[in-house]
PDB file of N, H, CA, C and O in Angstrom:
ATOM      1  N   UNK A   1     217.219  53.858  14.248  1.00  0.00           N
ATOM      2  CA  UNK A   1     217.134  52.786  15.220  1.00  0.00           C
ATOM      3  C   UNK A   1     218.528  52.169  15.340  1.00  0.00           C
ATOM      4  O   UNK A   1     219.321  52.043  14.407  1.00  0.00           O
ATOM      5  N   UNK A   2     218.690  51.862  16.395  1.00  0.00           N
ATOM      6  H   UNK A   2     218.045  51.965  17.153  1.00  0.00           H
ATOM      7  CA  UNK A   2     220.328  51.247  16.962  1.00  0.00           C
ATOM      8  C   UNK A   2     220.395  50.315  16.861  1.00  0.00           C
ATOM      9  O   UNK A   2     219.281  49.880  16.570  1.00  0.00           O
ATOM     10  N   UNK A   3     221.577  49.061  16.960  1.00  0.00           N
ATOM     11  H   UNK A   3     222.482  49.415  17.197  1.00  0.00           H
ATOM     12  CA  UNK A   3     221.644  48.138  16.748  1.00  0.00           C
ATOM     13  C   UNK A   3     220.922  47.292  18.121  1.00  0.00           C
ATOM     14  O   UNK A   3     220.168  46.319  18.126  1.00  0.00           O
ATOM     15  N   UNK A   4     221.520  48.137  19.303  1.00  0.00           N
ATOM     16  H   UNK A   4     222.133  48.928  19.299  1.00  0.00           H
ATOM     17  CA  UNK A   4     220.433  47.552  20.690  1.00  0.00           C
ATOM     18  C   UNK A   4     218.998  47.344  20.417  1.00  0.00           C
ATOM     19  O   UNK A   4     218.240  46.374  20.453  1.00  0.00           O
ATOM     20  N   UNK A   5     218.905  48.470  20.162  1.00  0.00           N
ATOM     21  H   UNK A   5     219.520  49.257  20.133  1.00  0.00           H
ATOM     22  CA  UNK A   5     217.083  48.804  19.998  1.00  0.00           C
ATOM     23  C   UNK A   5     216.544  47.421  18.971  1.00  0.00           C
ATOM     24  O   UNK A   5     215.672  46.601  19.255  1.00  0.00           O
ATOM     25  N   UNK A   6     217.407  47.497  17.678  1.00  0.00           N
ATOM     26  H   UNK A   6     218.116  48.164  17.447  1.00  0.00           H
ATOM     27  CA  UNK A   6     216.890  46.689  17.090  1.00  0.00           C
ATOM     28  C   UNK A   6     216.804  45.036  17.742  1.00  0.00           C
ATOM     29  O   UNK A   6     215.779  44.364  17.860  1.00  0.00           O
ATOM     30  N   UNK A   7     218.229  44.636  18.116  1.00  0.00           N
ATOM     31  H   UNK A   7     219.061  45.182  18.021  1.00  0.00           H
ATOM     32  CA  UNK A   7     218.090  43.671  18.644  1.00  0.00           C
ATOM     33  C   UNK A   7     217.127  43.483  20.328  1.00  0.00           C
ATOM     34  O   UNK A   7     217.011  42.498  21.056  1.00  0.00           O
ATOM     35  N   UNK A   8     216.840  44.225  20.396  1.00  0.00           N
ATOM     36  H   UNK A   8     216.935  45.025  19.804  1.00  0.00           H
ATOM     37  CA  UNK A   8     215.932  44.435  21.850  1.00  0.00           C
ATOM     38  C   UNK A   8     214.703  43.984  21.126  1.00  0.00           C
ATOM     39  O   UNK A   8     214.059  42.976  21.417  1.00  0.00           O
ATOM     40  N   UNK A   9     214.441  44.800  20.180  1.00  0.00           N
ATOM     41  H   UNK A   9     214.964  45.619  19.944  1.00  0.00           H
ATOM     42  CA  UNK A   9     212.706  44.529  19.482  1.00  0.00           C
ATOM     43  C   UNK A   9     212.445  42.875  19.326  1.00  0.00           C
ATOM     44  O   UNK A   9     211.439  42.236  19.637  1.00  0.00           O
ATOM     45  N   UNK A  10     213.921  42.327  18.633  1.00  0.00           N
ATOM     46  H   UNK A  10     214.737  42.845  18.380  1.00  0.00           H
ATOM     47  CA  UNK A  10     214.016  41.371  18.199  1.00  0.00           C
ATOM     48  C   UNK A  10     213.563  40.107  18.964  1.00  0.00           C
ATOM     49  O   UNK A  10     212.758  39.262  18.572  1.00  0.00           O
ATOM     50  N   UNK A  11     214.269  40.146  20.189  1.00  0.00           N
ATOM     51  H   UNK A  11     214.922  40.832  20.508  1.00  0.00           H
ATOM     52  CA  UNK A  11     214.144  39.434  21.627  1.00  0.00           C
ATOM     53  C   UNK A  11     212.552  39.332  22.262  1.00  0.00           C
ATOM     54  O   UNK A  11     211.928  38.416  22.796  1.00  0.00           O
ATOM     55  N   UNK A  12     212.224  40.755  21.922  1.00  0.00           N
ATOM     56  H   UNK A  12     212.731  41.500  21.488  1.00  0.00           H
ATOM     57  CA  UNK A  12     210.497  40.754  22.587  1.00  0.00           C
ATOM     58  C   UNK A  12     209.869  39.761  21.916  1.00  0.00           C
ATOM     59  O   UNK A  12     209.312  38.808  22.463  1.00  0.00           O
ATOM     60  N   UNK A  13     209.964  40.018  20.319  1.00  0.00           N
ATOM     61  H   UNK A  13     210.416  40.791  19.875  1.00  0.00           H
ATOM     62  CA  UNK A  13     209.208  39.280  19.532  1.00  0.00           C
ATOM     63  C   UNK A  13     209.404  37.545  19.786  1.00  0.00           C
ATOM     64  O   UNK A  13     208.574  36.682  19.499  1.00  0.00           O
ATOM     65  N   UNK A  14     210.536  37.376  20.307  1.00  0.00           N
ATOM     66  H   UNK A  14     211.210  38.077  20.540  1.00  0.00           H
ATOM     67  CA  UNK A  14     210.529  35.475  19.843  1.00  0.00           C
ATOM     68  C   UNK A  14     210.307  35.663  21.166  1.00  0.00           C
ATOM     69  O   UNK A  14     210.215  34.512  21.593  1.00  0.00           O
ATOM     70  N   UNK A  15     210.159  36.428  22.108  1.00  0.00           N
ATOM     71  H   UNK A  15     210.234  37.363  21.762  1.00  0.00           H
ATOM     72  CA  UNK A  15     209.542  35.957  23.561  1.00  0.00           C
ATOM     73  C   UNK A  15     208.976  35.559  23.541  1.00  0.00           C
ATOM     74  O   UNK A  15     208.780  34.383  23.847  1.00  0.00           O
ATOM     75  N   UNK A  16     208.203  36.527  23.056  1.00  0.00           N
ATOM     76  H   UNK A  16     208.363  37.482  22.807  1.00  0.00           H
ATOM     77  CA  UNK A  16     206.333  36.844  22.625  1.00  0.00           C
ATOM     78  C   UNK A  16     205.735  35.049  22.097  1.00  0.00           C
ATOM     79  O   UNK A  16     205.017  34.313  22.773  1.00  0.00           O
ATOM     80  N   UNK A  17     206.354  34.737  20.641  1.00  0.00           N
ATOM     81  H   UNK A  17     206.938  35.335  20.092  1.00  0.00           H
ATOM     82  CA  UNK A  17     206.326  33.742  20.272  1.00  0.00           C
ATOM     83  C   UNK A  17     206.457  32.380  21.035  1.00  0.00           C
ATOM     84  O   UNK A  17     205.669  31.438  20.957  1.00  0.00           O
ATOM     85  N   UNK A  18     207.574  32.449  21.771  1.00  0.00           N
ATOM     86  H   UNK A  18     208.214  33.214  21.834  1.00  0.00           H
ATOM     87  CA  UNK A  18     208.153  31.301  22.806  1.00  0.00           C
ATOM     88  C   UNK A  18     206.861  31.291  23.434  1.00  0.00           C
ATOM     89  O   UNK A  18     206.328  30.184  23.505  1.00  0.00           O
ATOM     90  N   UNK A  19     205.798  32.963  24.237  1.00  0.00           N
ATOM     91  H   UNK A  19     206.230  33.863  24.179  1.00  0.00           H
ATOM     92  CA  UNK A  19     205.465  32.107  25.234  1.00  0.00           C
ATOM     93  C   UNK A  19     203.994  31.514  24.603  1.00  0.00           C
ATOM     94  O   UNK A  19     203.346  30.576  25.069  1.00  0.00           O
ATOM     95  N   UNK A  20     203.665  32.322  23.427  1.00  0.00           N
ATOM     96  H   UNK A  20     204.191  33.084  23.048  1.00  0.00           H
ATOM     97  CA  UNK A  20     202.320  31.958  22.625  1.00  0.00           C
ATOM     98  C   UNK A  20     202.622  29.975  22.291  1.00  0.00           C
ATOM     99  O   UNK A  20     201.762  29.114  22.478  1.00  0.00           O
ATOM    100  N   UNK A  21     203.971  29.734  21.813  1.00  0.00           N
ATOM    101  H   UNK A  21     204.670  30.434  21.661  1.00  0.00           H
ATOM    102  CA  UNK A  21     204.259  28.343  21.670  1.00  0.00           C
ATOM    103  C   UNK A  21     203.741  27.228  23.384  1.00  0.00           C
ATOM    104  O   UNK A  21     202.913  26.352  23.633  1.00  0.00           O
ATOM    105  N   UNK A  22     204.435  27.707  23.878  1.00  0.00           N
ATOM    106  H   UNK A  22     205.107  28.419  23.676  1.00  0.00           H
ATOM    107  CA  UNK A  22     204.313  27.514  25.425  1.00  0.00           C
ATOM    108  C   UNK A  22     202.901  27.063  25.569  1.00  0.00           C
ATOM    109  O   UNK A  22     202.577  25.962  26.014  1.00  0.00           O
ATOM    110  N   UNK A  23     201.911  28.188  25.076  1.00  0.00           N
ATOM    111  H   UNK A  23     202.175  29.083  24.715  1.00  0.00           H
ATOM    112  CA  UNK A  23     200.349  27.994  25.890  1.00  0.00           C
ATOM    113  C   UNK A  23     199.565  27.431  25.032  1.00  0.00           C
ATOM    114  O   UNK A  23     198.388  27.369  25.387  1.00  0.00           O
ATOM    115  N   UNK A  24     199.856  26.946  23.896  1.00  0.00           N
ATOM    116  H   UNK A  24     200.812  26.996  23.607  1.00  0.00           H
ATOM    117  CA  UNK A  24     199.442  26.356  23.093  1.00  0.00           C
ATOM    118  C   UNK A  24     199.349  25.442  23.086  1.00  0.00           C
ATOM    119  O   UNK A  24     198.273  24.892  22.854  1.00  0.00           O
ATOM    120  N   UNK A  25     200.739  24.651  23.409  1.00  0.00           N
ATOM    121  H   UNK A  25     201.614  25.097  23.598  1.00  0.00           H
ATOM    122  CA  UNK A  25     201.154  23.281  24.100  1.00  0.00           C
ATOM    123  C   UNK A  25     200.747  22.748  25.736  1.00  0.00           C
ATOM    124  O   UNK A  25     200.778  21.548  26.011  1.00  0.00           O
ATOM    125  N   UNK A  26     200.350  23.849  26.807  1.00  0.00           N
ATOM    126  H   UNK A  26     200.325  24.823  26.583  1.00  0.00           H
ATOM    127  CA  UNK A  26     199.852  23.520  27.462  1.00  0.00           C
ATOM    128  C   UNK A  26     198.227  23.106  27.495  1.00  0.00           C
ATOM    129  O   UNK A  26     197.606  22.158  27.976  1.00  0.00           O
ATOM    130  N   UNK A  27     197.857  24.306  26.734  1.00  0.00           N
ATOM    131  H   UNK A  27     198.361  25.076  26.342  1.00  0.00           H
ATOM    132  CA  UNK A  27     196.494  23.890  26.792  1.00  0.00           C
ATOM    133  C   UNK A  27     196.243  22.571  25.947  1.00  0.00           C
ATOM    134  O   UNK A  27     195.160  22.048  26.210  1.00  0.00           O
ATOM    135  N   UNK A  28     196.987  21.934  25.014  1.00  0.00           N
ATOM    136  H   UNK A  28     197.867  22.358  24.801  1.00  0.00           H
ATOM    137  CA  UNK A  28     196.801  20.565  24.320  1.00  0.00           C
ATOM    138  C   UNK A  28     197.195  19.459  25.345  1.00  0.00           C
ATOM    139  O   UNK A  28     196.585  18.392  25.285  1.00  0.00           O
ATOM    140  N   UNK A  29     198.173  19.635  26.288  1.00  0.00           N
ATOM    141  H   UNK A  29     198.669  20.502  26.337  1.00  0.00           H
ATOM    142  CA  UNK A  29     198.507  18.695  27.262  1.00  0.00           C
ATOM    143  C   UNK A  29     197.099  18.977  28.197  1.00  0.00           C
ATOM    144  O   UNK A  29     196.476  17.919  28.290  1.00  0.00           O
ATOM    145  N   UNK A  30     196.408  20.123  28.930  1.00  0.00           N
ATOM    146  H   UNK A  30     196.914  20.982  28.854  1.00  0.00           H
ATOM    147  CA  UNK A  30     195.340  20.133  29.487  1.00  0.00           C
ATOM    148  C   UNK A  30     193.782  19.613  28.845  1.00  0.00           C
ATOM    149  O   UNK A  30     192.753  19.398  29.486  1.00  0.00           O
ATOM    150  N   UNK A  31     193.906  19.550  28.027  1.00  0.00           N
ATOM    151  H   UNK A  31     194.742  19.724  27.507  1.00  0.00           H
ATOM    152  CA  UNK A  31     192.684  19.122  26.860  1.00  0.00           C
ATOM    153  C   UNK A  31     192.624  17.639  26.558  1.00  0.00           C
ATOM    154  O   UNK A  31     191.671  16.981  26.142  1.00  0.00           O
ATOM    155  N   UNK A  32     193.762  17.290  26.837  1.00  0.00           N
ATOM    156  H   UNK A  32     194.536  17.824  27.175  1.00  0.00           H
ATOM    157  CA  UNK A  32     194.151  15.699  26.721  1.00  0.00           C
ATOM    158  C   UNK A  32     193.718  15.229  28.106  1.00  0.00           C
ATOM    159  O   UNK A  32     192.671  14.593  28.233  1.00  0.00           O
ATOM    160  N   UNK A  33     194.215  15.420  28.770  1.00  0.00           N
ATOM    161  H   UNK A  33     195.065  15.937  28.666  1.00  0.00           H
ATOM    162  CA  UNK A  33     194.157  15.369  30.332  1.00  0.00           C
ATOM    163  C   UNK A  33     192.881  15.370  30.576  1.00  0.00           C
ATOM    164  O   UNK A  33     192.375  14.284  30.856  1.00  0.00           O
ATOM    165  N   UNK A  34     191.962  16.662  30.532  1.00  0.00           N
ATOM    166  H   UNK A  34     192.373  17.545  30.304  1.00  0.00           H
ATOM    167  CA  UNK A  34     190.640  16.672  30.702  1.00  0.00           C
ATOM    168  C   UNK A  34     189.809  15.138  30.075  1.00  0.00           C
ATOM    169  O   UNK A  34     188.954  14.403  30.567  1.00  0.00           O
ATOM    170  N   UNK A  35     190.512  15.134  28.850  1.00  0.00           N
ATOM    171  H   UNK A  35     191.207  15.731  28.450  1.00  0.00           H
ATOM    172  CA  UNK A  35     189.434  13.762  27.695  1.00  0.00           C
ATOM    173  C   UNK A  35     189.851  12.404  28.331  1.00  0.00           C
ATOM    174  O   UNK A  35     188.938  11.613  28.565  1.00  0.00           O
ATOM    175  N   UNK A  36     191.254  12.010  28.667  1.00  0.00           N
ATOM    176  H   UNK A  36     191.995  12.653  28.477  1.00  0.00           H
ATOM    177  CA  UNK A  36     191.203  10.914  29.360  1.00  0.00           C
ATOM    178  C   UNK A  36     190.621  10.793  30.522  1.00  0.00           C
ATOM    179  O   UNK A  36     189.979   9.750  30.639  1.00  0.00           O
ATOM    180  N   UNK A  37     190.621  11.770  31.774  1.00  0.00           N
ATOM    181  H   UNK A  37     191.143  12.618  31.678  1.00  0.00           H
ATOM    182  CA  UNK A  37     189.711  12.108  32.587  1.00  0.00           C
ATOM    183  C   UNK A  37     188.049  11.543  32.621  1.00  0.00           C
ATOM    184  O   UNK A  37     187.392  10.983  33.498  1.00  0.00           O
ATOM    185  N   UNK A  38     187.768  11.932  31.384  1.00  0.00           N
ATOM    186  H   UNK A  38     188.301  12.387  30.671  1.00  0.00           H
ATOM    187  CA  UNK A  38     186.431  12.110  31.141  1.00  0.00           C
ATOM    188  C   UNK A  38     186.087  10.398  30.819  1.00  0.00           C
ATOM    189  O   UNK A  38     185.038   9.904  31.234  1.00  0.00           O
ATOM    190  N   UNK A  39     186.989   9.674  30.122  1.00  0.00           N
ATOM    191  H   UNK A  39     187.840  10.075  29.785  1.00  0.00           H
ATOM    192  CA  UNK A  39     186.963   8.345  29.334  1.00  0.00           C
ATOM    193  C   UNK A  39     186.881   7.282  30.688  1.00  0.00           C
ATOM    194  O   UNK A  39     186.024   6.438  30.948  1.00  0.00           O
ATOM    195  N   UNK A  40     188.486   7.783  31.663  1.00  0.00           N
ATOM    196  H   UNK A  40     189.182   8.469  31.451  1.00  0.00           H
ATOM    197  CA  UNK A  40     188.142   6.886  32.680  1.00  0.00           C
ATOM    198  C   UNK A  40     186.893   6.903  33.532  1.00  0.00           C
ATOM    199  O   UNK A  40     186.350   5.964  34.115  1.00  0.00           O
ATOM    200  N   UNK A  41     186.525   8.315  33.470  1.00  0.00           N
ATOM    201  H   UNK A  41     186.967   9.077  32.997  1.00  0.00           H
ATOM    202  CA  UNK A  41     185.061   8.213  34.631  1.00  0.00           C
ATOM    203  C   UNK A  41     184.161   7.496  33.631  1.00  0.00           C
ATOM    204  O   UNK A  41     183.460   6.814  34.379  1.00  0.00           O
ATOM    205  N   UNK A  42     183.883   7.319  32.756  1.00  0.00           N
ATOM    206  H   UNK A  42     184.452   7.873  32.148  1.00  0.00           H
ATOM    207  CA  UNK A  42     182.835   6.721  31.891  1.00  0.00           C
ATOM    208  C   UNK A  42     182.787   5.443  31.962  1.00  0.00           C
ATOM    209  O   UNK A  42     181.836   4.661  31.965  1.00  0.00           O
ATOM    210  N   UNK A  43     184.467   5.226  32.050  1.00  0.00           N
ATOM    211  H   UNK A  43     185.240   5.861  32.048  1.00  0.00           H
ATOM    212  CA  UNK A  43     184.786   3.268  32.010  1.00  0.00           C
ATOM    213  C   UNK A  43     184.539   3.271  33.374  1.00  0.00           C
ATOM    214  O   UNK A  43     183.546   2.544  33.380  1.00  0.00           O
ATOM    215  N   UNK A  44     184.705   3.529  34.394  1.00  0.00           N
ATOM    216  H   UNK A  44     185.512   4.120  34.389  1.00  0.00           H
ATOM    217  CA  UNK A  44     184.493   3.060  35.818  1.00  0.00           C
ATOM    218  C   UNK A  44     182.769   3.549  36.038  1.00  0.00           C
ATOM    219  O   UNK A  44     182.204   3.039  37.006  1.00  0.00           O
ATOM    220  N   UNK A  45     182.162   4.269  35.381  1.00  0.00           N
ATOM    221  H   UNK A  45     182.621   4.683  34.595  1.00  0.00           H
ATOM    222  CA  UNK A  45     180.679   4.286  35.793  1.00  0.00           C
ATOM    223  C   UNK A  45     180.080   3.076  35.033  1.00  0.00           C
ATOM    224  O   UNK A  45     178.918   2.747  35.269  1.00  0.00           O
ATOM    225  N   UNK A  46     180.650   2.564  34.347  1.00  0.00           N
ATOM    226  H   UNK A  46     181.594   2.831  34.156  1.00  0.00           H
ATOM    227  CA  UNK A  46     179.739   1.504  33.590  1.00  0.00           C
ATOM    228  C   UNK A  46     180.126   0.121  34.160  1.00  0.00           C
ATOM    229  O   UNK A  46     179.331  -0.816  34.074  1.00  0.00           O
ATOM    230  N   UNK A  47     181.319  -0.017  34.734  1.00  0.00           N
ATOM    231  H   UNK A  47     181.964   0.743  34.804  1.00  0.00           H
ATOM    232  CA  UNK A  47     181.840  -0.796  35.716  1.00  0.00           C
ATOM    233  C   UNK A  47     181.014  -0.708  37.340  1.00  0.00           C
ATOM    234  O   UNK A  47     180.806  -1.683  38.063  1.00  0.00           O
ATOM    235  N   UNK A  48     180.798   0.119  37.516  1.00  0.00           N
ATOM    236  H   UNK A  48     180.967   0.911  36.929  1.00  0.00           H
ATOM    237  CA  UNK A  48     179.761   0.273  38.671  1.00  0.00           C
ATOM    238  C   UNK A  48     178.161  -0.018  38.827  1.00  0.00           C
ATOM    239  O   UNK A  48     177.370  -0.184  39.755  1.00  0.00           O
ATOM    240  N   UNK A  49     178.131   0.010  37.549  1.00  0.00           N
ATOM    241  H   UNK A  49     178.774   0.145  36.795  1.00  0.00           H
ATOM    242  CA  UNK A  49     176.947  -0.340  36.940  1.00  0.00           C
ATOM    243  C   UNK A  49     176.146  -1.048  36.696  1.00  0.00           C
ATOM    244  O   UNK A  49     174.927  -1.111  36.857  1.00  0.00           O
ATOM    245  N   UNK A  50     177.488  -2.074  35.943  1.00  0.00           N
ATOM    246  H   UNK A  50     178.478  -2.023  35.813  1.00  0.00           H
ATOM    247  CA  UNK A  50     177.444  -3.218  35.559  1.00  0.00           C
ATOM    248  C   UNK A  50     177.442  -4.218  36.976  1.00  0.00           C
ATOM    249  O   UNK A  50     176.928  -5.328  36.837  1.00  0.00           O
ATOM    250  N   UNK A  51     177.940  -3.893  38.181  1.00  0.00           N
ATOM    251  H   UNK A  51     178.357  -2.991  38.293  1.00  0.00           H
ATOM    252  CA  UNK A  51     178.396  -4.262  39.222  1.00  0.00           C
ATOM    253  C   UNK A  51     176.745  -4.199  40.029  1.00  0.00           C
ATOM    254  O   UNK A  51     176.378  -5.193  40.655  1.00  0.00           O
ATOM    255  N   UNK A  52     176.193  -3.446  39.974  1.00  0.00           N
ATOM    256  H   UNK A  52     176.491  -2.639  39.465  1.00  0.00           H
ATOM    257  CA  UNK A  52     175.203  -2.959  40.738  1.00  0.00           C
ATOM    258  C   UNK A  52     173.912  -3.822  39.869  1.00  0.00           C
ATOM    259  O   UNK A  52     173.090  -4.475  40.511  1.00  0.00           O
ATOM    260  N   UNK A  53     173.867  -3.757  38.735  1.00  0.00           N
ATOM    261  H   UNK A  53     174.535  -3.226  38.213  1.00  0.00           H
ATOM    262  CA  UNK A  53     172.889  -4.633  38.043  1.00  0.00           C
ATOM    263  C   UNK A  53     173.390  -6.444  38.264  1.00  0.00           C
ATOM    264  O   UNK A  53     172.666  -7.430  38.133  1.00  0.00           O
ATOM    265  N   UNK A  54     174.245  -6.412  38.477  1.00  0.00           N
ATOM    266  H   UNK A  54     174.833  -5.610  38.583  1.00  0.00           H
ATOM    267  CA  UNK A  54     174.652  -7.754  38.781  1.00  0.00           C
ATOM    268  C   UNK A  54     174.070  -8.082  40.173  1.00  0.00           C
ATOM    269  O   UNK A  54     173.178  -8.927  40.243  1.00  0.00           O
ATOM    270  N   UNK A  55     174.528  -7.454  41.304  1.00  0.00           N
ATOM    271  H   UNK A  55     175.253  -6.767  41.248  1.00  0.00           H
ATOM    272  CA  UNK A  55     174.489  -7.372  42.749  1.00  0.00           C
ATOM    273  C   UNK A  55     172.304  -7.218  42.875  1.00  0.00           C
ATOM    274  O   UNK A  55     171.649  -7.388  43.904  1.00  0.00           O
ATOM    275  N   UNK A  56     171.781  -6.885  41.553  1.00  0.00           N
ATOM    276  H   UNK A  56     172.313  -6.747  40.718  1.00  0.00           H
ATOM    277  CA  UNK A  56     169.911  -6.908  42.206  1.00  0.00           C
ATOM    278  C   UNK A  56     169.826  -8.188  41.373  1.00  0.00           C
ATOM    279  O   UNK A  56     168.646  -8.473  41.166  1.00  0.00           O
ATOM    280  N   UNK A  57     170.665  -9.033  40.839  1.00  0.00           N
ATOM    281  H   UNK A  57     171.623  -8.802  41.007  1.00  0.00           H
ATOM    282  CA  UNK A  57     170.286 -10.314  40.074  1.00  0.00           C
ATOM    283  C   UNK A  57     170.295 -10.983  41.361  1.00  0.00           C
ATOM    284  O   UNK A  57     169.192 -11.380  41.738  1.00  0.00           O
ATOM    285  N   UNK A  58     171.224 -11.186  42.075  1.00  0.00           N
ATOM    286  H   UNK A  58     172.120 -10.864  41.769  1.00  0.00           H
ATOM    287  CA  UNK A  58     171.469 -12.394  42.999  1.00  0.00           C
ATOM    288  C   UNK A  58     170.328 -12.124  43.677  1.00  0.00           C
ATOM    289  O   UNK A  58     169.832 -11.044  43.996  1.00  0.00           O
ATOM    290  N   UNK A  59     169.822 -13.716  43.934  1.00  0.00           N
ATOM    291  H   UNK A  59     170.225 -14.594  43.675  1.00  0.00           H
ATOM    292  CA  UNK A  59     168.700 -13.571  45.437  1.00  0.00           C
ATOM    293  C   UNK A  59     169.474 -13.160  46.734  1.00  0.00           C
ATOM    294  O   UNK A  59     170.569 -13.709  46.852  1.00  0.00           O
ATOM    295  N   UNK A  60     169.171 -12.444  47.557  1.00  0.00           N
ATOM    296  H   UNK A  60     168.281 -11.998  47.461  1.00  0.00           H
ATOM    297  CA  UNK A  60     169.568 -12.075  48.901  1.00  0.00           C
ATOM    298  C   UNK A  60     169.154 -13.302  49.560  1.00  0.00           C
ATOM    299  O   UNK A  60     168.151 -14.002  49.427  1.00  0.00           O
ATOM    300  N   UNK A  61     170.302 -13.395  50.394  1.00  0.00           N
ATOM    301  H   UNK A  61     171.117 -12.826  50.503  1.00  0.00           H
ATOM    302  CA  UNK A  61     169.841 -14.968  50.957  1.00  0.00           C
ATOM    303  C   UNK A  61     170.423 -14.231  52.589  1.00  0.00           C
ATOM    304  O   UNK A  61     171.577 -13.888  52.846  1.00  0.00           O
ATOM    305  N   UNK A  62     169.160 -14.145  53.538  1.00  0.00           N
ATOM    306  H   UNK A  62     168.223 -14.424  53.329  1.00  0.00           H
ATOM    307  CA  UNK A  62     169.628 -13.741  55.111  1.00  0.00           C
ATOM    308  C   UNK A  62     170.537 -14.541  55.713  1.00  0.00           C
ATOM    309  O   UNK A  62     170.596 -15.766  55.602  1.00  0.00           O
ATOM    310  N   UNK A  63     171.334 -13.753  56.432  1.00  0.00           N
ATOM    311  H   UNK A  63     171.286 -12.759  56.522  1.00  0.00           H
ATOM    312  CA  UNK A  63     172.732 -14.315  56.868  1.00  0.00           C
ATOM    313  C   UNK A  63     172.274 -15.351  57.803  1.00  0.00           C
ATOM    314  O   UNK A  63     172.591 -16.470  57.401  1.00  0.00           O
ATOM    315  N   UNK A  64     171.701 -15.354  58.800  1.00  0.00           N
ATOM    316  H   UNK A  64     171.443 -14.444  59.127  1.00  0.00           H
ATOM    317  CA  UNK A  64     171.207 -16.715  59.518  1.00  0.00           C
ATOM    318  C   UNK A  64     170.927 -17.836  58.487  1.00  0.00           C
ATOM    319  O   UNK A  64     171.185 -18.864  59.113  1.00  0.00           O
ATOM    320  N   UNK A  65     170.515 -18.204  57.174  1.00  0.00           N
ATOM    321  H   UNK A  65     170.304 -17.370  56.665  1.00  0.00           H
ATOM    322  CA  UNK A  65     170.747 -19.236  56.419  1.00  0.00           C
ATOM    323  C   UNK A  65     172.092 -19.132  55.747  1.00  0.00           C
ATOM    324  O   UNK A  65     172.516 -20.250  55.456  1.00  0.00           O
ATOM    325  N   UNK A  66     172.811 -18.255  55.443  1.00  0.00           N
ATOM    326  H   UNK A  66     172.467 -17.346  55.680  1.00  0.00           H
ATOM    327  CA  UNK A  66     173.871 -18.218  55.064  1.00  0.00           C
ATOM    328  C   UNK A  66     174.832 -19.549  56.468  1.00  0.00           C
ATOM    329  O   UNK A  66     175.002 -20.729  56.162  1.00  0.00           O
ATOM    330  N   UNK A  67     175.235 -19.049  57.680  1.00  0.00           N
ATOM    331  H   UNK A  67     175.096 -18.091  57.928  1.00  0.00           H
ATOM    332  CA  UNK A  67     175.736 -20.096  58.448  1.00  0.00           C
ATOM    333  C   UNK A  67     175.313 -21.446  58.596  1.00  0.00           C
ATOM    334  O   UNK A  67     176.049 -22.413  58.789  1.00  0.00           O
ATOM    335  N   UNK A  68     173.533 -21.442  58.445  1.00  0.00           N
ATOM    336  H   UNK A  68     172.934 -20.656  58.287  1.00  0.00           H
ATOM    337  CA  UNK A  68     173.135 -23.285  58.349  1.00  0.00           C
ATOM    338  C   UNK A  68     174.126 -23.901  57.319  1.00  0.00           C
ATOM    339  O   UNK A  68     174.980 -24.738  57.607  1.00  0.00           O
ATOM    340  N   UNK A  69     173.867 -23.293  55.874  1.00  0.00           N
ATOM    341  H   UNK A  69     173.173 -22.613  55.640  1.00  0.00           H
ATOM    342  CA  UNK A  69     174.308 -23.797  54.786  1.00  0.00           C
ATOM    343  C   UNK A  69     175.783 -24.438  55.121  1.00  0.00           C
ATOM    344  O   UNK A  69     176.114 -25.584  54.817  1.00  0.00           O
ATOM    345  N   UNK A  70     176.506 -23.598  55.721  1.00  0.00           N
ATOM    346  H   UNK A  70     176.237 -22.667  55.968  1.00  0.00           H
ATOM    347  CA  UNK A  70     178.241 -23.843  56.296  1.00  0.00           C
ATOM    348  C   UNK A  70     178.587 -24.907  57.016  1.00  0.00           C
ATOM    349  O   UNK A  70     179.634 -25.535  56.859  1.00  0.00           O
ATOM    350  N   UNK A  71     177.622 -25.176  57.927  1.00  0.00           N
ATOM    351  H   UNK A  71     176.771 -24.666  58.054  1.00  0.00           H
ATOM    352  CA  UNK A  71     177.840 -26.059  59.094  1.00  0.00           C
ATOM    353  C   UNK A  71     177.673 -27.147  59.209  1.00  0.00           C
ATOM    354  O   UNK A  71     177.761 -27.777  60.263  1.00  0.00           O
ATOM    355  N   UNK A  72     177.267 -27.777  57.608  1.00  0.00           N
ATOM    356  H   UNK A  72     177.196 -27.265  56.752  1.00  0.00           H
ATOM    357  CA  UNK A  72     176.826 -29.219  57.599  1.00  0.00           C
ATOM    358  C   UNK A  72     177.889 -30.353  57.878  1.00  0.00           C
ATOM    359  O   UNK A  72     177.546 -31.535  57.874  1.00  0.00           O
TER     360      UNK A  72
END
């Protein structure tokens, strides 16, 4: 084996490595991404929620008494 050859083999291998490093680290940046994803939809559904259970507390009061009330 030649000194090319050898150093050729050499090069494949930390490619190889570089790109296994590479996708390793992406998929942890995508996995993160996905979980905060997942956290904010959870905090804004319970915020909607909370919003909507609030909104069947109030009495509905029809807008024609809504303006009497104003005009005194």
């Amino acid at each position: 084996m030649t000194l090319d050859q050898s150093r050729a083999r050499a090069e494949k291998a930390f490619k190889q490595e570089e790109r296994e490093r590479d996708g390793k680290a992406a998929m942890a940046q995508y996995q993160a991404e996905a979980i905060a994803l997942r956290a904010k939809t959870a905090r804004l559904r319970q915020l909607r929620l909370a919003k909507e259970a609030e909104a069947q507390q109030r009495p509905i009061v029809p807008e024609s008494d809504r303006r009497k009330s104003t005009r005194k």
